[in-house]
C-alpha positions in Angstrom: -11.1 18.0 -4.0 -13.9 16.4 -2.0 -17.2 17.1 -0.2 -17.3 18.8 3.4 -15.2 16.9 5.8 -15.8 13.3 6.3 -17.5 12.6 3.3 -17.6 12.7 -0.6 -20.3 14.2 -1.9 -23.0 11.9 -2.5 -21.0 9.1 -0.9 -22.9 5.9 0.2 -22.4 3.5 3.0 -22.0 -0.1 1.5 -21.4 -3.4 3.5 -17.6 -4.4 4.3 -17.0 -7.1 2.0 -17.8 -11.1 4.0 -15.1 -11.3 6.0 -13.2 -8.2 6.2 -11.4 -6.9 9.2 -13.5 -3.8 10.6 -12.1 -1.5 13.1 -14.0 0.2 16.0 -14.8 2.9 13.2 -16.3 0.6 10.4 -12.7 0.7 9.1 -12.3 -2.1 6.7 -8.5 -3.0 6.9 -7.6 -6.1 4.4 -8.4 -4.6 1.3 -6.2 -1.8 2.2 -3.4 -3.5 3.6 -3.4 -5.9 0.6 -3.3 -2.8 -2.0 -0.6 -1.1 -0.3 1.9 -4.5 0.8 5.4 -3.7 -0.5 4.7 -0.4 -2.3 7.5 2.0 -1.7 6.2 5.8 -3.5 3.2 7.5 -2.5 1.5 9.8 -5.1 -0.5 12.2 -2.8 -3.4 14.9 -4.1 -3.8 17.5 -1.3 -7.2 19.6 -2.2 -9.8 17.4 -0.4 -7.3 14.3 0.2 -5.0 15.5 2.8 -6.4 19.1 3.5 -10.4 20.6 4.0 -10.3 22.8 1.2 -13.7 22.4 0.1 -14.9 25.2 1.5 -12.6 27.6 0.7 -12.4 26.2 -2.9 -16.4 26.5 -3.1 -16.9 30.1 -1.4 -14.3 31.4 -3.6 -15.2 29.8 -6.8 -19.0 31.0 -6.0 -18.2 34.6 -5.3 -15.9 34.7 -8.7 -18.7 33.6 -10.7 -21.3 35.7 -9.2 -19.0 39.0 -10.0 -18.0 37.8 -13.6 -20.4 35.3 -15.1 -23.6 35.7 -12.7 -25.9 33.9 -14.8 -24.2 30.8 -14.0 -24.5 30.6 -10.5 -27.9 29.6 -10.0 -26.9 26.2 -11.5 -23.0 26.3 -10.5 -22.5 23.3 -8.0 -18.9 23.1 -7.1 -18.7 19.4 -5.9 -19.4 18.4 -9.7 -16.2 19.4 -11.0 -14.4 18.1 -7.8 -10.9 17.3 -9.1 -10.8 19.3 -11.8 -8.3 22.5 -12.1 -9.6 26.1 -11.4 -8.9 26.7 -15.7 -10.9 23.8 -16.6 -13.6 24.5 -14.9 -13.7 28.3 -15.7 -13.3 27.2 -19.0 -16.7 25.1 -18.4 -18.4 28.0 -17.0 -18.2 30.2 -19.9 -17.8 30.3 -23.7 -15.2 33.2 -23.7 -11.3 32.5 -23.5 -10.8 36.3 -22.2 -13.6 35.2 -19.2 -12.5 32.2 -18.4 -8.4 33.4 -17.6 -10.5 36.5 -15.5 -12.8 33.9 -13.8 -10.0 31.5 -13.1 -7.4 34.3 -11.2 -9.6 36.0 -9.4 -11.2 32.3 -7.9 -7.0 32.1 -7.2 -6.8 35.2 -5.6 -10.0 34.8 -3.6 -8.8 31.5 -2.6 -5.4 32.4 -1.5 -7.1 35.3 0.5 -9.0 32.4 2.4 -5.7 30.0 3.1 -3.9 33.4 4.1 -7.3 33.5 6.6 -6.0 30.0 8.1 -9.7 28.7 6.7 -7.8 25.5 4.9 -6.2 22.9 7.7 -5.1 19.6 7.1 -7.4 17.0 8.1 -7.4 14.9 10.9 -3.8 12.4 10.7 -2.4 14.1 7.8 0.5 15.1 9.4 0.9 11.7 11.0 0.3 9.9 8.3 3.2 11.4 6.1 5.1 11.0 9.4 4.5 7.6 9.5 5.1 6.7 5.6 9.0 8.5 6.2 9.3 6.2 9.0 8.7 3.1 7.3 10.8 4.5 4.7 8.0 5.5 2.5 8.6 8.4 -0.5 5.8 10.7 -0.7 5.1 12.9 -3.5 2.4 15.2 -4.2 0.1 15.2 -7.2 -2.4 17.4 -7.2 -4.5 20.0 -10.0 -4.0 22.9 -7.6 -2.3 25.9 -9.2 1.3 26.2 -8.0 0.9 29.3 -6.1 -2.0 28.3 -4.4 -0.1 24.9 -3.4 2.3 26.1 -2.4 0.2 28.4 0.4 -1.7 25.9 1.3 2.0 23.6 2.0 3.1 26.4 4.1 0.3 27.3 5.7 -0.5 23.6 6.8 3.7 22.8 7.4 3.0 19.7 5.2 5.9 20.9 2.4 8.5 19.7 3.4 6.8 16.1 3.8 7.0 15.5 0.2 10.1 15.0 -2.2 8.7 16.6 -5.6 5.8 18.4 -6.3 3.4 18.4 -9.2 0.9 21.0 -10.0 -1.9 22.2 -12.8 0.8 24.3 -14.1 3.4 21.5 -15.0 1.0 19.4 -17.0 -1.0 20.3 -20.2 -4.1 18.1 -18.8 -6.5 17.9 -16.1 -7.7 15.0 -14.0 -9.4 12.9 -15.0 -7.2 12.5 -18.0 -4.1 9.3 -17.5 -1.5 11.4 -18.9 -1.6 13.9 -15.2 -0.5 10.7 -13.4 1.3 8.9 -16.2 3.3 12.4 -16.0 4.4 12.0 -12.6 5.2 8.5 -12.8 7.9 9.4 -15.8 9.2 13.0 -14.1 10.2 10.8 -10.7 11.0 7.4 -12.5 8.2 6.0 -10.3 7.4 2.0 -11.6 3.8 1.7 -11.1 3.6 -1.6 -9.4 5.7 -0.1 -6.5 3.3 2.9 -5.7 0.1 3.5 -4.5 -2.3 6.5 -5.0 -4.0 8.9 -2.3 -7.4 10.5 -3.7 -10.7 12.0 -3.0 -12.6 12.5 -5.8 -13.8 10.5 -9.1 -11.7 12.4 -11.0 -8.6 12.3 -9.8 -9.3 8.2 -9.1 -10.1 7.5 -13.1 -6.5 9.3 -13.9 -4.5 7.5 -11.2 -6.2 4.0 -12.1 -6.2 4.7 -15.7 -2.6 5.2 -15.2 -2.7 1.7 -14.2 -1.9 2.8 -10.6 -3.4 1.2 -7.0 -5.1 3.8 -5.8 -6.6 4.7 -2.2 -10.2 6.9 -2.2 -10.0 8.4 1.1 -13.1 10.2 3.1 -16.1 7.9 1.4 -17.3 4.7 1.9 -18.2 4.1 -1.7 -15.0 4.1 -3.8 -15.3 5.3 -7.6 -14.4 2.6 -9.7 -11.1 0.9 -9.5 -10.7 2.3 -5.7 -10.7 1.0 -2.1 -12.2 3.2 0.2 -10.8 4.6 3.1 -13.1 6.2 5.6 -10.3 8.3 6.9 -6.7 9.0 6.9 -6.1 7.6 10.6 -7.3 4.5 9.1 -4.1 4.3 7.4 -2.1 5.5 10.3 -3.7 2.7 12.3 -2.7 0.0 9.1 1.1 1.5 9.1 1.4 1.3 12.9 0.6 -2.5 13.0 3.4 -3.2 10.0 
């Protein structure tokens, strides 16, 4: 999960590297075309990566916590736990185990209200860019700390499902991002070699799993990558890169 559209929150412009190709859009092209030369699997998060669901996430998330745990909301900001599941951070929010599993569904349920209400889409070259990665022959999968049923809303709702050839939720791993062991999951479920795949994120969290699972990794919507990460300013950027292969 990210900041609103177009940016990570708190994300900072930095200078393109000395002599890095830059596109009409500030796009810097090398590093990203030398991460992702010869890699074959995609592992793709969705919340904030490849769909706007910051908002929704946030609006819901706020209105949960203001019914069930209202003392927390004058300091509840949601872009600090960007990445995180919906458990982990209801499990944050309060010191009560009976809380936290109330907090959690009904932030579910008031989020799958808002995808029913058509208020996530996919951003800009989403579509295009799976597109594109099954026409070079690409496998796309998706990795993501979104709870199945909410996933798999958001997949319909956006017609993005059936870009992907396995799925992998909150609810089929016992950690969260940032921990290794979400991505080092994925990599073992699909037989996925490391050195052969690259890594589409948003946030800081999911970045330190996917590079802590020793995987390149892409951080998409910032200029200022978390550490381990190339940027990407967008995901027409990458369009752009594939279309010139």
């Amino acid at each position: 999960m990210s900041g609103p559209t177009g940016a990570a929150p708190g994300a900072v412009q930095k200078a393109a590297a000395p002599g890095a190709v830059r596109g009409s859009a500030g796009f810097t092209s090398a590093p990203v075309a030398g991460l992702v030369a010869g890699r074959r699997v995609w592992l793709c998060d969705l919340d904030g990566t490849l769909v706007d669901s910051f908002p929704a996430h946030e609006a819901a998330f706020r209105q949960a916590v203001a019914e069930l745990v209202p003392a927390a909301l004058p300091s509840f900001r949601y872009a600090d736990h960007a990445g995180a599941s919906t458990a982990e951070v209801a499990a944050l929010l309060t010191g009560d185990r009976d809380v936290a599993a109330r907090l959690a569904r009904r932030k579910q349920g008031l989020y799958r209200e808002f995808v029913a209400a058509g208020r996530v889409r996919p951003f800009p070259g989403a579509r295009r860019l799976l597109d594109r990665l099954a026409a070079r022959g690409r496998v796309a999968y998706l990795v993501t700390a979104g709870s199945r049923g909410s996933v798999e809303r958001v997949l319909a709702g956006s017609s993005l499902g059936a870009c992907f050839r396995d799925v992998l939720t909150a609810d089929d791993v016992p950690v969260s991002k940032p921990d290794p062991e979400f991505y080092d999951l994925a990599c073992r479920r699909w037989g996925v070699d490391p050195a052969g795949a690259v890594v589409l994120e948003d946030s800081a969290h999911g970045v330190a799993s996917a590079v802590g699972a020793g995987l390149a990794t892409l951080h998409v919507h910032t200029t200022e990558p978390a550490p381990g990460a190339v940027a990407v300013r967008g995901l027409e950027d990458i369009v752009s890169l594939l279309e010139d292969k």
